[in-house]
N, C-alpha and C positions, 0 to 999 in steps of 0.2 A: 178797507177790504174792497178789489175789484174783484167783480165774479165775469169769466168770459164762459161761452159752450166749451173750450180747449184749457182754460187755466185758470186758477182762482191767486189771486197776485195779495199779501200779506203785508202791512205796513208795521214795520220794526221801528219804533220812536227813534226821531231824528240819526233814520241810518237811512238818509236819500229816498226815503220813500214818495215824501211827495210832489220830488220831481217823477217820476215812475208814474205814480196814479195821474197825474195831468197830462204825461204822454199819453199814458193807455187811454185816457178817455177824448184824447182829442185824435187820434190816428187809430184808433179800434170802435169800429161803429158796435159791435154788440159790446161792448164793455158796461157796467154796471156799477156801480157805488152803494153800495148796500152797507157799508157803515165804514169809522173811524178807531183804527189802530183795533181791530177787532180779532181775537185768538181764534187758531185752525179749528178751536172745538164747537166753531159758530158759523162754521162756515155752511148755507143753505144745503139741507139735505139731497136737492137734486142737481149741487154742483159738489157732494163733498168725496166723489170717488176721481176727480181729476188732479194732473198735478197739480204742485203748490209751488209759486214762485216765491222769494223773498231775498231780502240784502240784510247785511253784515257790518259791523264797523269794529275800528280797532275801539279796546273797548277805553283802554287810556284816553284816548281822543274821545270818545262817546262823553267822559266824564267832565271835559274840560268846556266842552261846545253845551253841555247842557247848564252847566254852571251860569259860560259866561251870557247867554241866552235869556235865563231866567233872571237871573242880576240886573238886565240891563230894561226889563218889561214893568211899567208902571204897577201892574197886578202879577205879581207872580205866581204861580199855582202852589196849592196847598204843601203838594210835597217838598217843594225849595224852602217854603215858609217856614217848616216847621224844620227842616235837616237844617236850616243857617240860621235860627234863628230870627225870621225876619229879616237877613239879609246882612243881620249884623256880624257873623262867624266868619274867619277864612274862606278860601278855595281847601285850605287844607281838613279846618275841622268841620266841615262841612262835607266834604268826602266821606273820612271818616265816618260821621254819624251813618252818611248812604250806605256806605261797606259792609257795617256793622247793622243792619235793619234783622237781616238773617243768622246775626249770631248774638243773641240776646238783647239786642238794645231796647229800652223801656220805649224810645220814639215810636219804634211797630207799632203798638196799640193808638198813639196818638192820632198818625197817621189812619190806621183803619176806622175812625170814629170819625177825622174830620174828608177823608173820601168820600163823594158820590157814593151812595148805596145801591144805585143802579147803572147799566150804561147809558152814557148821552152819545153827544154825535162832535165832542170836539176837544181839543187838548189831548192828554197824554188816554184820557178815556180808564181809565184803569180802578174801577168801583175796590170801595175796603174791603170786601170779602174776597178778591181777584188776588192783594197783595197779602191775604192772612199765611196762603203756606211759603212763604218764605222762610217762617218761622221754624227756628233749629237747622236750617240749610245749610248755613254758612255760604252761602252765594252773593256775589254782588249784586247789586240791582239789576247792571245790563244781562248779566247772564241769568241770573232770576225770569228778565222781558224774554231774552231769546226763548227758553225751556214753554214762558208759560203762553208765546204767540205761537210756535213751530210746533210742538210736541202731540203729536197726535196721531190716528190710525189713519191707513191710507196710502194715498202715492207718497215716497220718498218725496222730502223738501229739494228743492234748486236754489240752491242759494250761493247769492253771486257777493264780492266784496264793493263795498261804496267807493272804496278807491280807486277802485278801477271801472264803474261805472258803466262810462263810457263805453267801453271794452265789451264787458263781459253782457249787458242788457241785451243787445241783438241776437248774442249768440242765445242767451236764454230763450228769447222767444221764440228762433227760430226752433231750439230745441220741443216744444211745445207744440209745433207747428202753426206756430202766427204769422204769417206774412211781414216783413218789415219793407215798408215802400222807401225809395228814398228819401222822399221830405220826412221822414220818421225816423230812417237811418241820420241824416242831418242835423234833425234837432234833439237825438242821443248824443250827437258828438260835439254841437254846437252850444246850444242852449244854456244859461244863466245858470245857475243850481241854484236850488230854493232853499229859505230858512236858514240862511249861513250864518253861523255866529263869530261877530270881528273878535279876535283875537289871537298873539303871537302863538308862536308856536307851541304843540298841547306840551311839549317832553320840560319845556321850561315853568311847568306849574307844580312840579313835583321835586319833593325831598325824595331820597332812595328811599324811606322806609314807607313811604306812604305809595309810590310805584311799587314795592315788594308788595305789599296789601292788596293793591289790586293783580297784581300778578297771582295770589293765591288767590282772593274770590273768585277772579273771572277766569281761572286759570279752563276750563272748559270751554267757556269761547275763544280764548287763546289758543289755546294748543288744537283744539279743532280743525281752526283757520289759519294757523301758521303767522298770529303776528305777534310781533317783535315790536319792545321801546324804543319808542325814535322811527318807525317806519313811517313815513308819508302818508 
C-alpha cells in the first residue's frame, strides 16, 4: 500500500503492482509504504476519504504466472504447498484445488491453520483468518483477492488493466491529480516490469473444462473488466 496527500494506490497480487509502488516511490517525493498487499479496510484513517488507485489482470493469466512463479522458487509459500501438493500435482489439479477453496474444499481449513495469523510485511501477506470468508462463495481465489483488497467505503476504486499498463498508469494519476514529469512518463513506458514469470503462453495451460471453471468462479472479475480467453 502507498499512501500519497492525493491517492492511496493498492497492490493486487502479482497484477503489476510492484512495478507501480517503485515508480511512485521513486518519482512522488511524499509517497509512503506503509505496508505489503494490504486491503482498503486498512487503509490509515487520515488518508481513507481519498481516491483509491489499483490494477487488474486477466484472471486466466493471474492463474498461470502464479503457478508458474511459485514452482520455480526453492521455498514456495504455504498456499502453493498445500494446493499442489508440494509441488508434486499438475498446473491442472492444482488449479482446481485453488478454484475450489470457496466451494467446499477440505484444503480451506488446511490453509487457514498453516497462514500467518497476523499481517507481516512480505509475500502474498494474506493471514488465515483474511482467507476464512471465502468460505461458501463459490469465488475463485483471484476474484476472492480482488473483492477482499478493493471492497470498501469511500471514493469509488480506479482501476486500470496490467495489460495495458503502460497506457492507462499516467492517465490514472493524472486523474487523481499527480503531476506525471517526463522522466516518470518514460520509465511508465520504458522500464523492465518486475516479478515476471517465464512461461509460454497462459491459454496453452488449460483443458476447456478447467478454462470453463475459472470462467464461472472469476466470472466477476471477468465480465467486470471485459476480458476474454486468449486475450494478451
Amino acid at each position: 500500500m502507498i499512501v500519497t496527500p492525493r491517492f492511496v494506490f493498492l497492490h493486487l497480487h502479482k497484477s503489476g503492482g510492484t512495478f507501480v509502488n517503485e515508480c511512485l516511490l521513486k518519482f512522488v517525493p511524499d509517497a509512503l509504504h506503509v505496508g505489503y498487499h494490504l486491503p482498503r479496510s486498512l487503509i490509515p484513517a487520515e488518508y481513507a476519504g481519498l481516491p483509491v488507485l489499483g490494477l487488474v489482470r486477466n484472471p486466466w493469466s493471474y492463474y498461470v504466472s502464479w503457478y508458474t512463479f511459485q514452482l520455480k522458487r526453492p521455498h514456495p509459500n504455504f498456499l502453493f504447498r498445500i494446493l499442489s501438493d508440494e509441488g508434486q500435482l499438475t498446473f491442472d489439479a492444482t488449479l482446481r484445488n485453488m478454484l475450489n477453496l470457496g466451494a467446499g474444499s477440505m484444503r480451506l481449513d488446511l490453509l487457514i491453520r498453516a497462514l500467518p495469523p497476523a499481517y507481516g510485511n512480505q509475500g502474498l501477506n494474506l493471514p488465515g483468518f483474511a482467507l476464512e470468508p471465502i468460505r461458501g462463495t463459490q469465488l475463485g481465489f483471484y476474484s476472492y483477492l480482488y473483492r477482499y483488497l478493493y471492497d470498501g467505503a469511500g471514493s469509488p476504486m480506479v482501476v486500470g488493466r496490467m495489460e495495458s499498463l503502460r497506457k492507462d498508469l499516467s492517465r490514472m494519476l493524472e486523474k487523481v491529480s499527480q503531476p506525471v514529469t517526463a522522466d516518470m512518463r518514460a520509465y511508465i513506458e520504458k522500464d523492465a516490469p518486475r516479478n515476471a514469470s517465464a512461461h509460454s503462453a497462459y491459454s496453452d495451460y488449460y483443458s476447456t473444462e478447467l478454462r470453463e471453471l475459472v470462467a464461472r468462479r472469476d466470472a466477476e472479475v471477468i465480465e467486470r473488466h471485459r476480458y476474454r480467453f486468449g486475450d494478451s
